[in-house]
N, C-alpha and C positions, 0 to 999 in steps of 0.2 A: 128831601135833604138828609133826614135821619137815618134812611137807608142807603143811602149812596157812602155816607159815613161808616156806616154799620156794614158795606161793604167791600172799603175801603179798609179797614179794621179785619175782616177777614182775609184780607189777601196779603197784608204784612203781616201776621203771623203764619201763612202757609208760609210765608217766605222766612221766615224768623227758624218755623218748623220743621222745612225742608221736605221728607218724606214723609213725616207724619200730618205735614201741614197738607199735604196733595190727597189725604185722606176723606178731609171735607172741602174741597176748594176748586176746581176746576174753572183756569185764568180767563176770565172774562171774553178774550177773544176767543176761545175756542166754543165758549158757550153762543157768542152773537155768531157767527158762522154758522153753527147746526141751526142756529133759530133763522134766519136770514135764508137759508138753502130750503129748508121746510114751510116756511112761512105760514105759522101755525092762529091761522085767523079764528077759527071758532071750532068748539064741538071737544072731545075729551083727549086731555096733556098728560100723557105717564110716564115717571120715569123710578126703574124699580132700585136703584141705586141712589137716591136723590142726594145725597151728600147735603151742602147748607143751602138747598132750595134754589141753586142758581140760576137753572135751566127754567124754573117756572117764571120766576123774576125779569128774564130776561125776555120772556115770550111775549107775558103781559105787557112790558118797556115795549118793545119791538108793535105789538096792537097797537098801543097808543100815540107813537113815533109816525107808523103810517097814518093813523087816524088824520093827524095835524100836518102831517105834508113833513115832517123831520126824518124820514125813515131814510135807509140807504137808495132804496128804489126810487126814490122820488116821486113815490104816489102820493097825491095832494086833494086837497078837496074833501068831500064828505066820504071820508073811510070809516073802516068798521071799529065797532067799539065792542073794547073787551069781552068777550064773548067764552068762557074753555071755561069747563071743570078741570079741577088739577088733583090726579092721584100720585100721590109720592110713597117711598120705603125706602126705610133706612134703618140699617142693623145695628150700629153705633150710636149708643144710648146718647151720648153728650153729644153726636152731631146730631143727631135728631131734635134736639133741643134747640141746638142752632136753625135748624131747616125751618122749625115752627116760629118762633122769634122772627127768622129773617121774613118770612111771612108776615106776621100781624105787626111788624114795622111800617109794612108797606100798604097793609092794610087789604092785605090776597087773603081771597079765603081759598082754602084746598084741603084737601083728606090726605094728613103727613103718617103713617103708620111706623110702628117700630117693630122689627123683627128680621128676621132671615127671609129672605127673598128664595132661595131655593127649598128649604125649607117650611119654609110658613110665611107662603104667598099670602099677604092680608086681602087680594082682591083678583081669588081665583076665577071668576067670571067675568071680570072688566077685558072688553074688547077696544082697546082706544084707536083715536083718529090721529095723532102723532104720540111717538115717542123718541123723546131726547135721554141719552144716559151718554157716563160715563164710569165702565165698570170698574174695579181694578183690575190691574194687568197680571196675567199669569196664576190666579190663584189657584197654589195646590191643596190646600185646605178646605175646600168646601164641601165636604161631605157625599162626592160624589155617589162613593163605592155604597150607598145606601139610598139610590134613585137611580138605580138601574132601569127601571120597567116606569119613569114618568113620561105622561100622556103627551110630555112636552118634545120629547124627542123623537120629532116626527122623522127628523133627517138623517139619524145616526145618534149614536149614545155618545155621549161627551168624555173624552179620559178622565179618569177619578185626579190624575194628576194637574190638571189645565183646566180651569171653569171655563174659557174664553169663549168656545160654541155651544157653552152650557147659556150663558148670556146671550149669544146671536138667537138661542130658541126660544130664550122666554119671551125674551122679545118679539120674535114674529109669533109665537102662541097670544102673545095679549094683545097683536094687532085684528084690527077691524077689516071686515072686506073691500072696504078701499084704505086702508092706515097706510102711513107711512113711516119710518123709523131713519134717526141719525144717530149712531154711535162712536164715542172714541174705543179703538183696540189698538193692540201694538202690532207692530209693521207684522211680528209671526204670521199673525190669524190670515193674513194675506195668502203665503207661500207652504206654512208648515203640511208637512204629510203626515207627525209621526201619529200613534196612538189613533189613528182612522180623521185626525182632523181633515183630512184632505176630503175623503171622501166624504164627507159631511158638506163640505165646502162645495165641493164638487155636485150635489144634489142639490142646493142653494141655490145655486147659480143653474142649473138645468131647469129647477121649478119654476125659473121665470121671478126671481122675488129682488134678488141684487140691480140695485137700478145703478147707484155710482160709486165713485171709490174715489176718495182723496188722501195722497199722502201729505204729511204735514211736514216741516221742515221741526228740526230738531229744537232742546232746548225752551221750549213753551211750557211746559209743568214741570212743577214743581217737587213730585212725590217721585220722580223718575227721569233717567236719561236716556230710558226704551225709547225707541225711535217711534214715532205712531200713524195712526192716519186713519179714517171717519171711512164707517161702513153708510151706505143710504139703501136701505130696500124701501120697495110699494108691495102691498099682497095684489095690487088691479090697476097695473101698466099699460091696461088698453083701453082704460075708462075715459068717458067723455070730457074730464076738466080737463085732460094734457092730450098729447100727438100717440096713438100707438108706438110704445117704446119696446115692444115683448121685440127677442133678438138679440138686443141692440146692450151695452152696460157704457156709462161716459168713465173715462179715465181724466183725473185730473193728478198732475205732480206741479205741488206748490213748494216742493221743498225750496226754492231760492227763494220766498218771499220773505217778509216779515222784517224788521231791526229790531238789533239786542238794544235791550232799556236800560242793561247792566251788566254786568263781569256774566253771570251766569244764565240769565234771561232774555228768553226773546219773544217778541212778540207780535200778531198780525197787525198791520195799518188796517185803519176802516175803508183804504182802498184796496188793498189784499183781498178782503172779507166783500168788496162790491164784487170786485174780479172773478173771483172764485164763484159766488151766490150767481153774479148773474151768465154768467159760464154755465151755470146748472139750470137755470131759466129757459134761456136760449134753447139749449140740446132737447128740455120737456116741452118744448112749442109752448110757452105762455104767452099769451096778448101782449106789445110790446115789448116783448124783453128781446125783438131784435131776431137776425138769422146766427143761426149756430155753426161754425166754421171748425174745424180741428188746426190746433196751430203746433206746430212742432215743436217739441221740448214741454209743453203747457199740457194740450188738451188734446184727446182723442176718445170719436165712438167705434168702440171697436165691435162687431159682430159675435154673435154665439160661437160661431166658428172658431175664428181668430181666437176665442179665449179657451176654448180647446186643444188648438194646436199647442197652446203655453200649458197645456196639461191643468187645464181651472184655476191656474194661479192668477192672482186679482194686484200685481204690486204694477202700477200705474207707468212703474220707468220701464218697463217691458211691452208699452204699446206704446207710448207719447212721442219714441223716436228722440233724438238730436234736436235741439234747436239748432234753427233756420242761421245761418251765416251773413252777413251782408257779405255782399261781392264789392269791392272794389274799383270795379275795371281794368286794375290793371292784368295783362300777360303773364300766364306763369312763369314764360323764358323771360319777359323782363324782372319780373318780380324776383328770379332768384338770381340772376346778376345783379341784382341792385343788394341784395342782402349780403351777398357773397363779398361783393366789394365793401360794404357796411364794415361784414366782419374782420376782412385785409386790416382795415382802416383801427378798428380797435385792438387789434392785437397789435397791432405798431406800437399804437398810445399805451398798451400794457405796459410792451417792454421796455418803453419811455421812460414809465414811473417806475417800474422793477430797478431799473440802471440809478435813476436818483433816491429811492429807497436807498441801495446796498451804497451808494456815494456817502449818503447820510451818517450810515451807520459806522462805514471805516471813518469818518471823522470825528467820530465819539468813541471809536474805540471797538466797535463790534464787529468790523470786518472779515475777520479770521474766523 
């Protein structure tokens, strides 16, 4: 209860904070989605951005929810028990404090480090089994022009202007040979070409590493009105826990889901968050989670190919198509007599009210 409070407490003041509030705070839903899509059972949790610990919290929550039959999946029965090492970093002295706090509230133990993550990685040999972040968006400040030649940039050097594929490398650098990674990035890192991010991008995705890609629907964080959407790679797509997925990348566009809470917020229902997660199930072949269908407007796998021809761009409403129409039955030749006569009908009634409007007004005197 004292953590639920204690994180509660931190999300009216992201909100109270606005931009600086989204510095350590990233909205609950977007954290149960990356933990839900990953489903991060046991073995080692990194997130090199950790802000107030959320991601770790929510993983933990998310074990123990399955353990008990509460979870979204509806797995019940003797499930697993907490099982992760958690390595965290965080640059921001006073969110760090928060990170660890929000920690031994709940009573997690994890290795929360303080320091520059590009800079002074505190856990340059850690290879983990999942990583959740969410970095900030667009940073021009990070020190690039002075890690030119890091061992991290396997895919291409990162613009000294834009950290954002400076963060997609470290991240797949501290993944494991079979790790999986879910990131928030702004909708750019999708499309942009400039400063070689494409071609970075573009090596990404030919490595075989990009598994899915979800756009998110706007207005969800707090620190930003960037439009965003969740990067998902594997480093070993063809391993034995899922279906050979190498070729293949899922597009999901959830932009229409979610309801605003408030004037300026919105946020995912825990059905959104099934929808989506078990969308991402389905398409990896997991036990139960059903056959994986492409539904138009929603969800599409689209082929190596296919995301070539879009020249490696990854923004999801460039393969998902239109949603599907109901048909009506009716005849287009009836359908557009019937509207056509519709409109006769109400332009009558306009000029109906037009005529007692101006009647109105020459009686009061405004006629002329």
């Amino acid at each position: 209860m004292l953590g639920r409070v204690y994180e509660y407490f931190l999300s009216q003041f992201a909100t109270a904070e606005g931009k600086k509030g989204g510095e350590f705070y990233t909205p609950r839903c977007v954290v149960k989605l990356l933990v839900e899509m990953l489903e991060p059972y046991r073995g080692r949790v990194y997130d090199p951005c950790c802000g107030s610990s959320g991601m770790f919290v929510q993983s933990v929550e998310f074990i123990r929810a399955h353990a008990t039959g509460n979870g979204n999946g509806g797995k019940s029965g003797k499930g697993p028990k907490p099982d992760i090492s958690i390595y965290g970093q965080e640059s921001n002295y006073t969110t760090w404090r928060l990170a660890k706090m929000n920690l031994a509230i709940r009573g997690i133990e994890g290795q929360i480090e303080h320091g520059d993550t590009f800079h002074n990685d505190r856990f340059p040999d850690l290879k983990a089994d999942f990583i959740l972040a969410n970095p900030p968006f667009n940073v021009s400040d990070w020190g690039g022009e002075r890690l030119r030649d890091d061992k991290r940039w396997q895919y291409g050097v990162p613009p000294a202007g834009n950290a954002n594929f400076a963060w997609v490398q470290h991240i797949v650098h501290h993944l494991s040979p079979t790790g999986v990674a879910g990131f928030v990035l702004a909708n750019g890192s999708m499309s942009s070409n400039q400063s070689g991010e494409g071609e970075i991008r573009k090596n990404l995705i030919e490595a075989g590493l990009v598994d899915c890609m979800v756009a998110l629907p706007g207005q969800l964080f707090y620190s930003t009105q960037i439009p965003a959407c969740l990067w998902f790679l594997a480093r070993d797509r063809k391993n034995g826990t899922f279906r050979d997925r190498r070729g293949e990348i899922l597009f999901i566009d959830a932009r229409k889901l979610g309801r605003m809470v408030d004037r300026t917020h919105r946020e995912l229902t825990d059905e959104d968050i099934a929808r989506i997660a078990n969308t991402y199930h389905a398409w990896r072949g997991e036990k139960d989670a059903g056959e994986y269908k492409d539904v138009p407007g929603f969800c599409k796998s689209a082929t190596l190919d296919e995301v070539r021809k879009h020249g490696h761009v990854l923004t999801p409403g460039r393969y998902v198509g239109a949603e599907a129409q109901e048909d009506d039955g009716e005849p287009f030749e009836e359908k557009m007599r019937r509207l056509v006569a519709q409109l006769r009908e109400q332009q009558a009634e306009a000029a109906k009210l037009d005529e007692a409007m101006w009647k109105n007004l020459k009686e009061l005197g405004y006629g002329n």
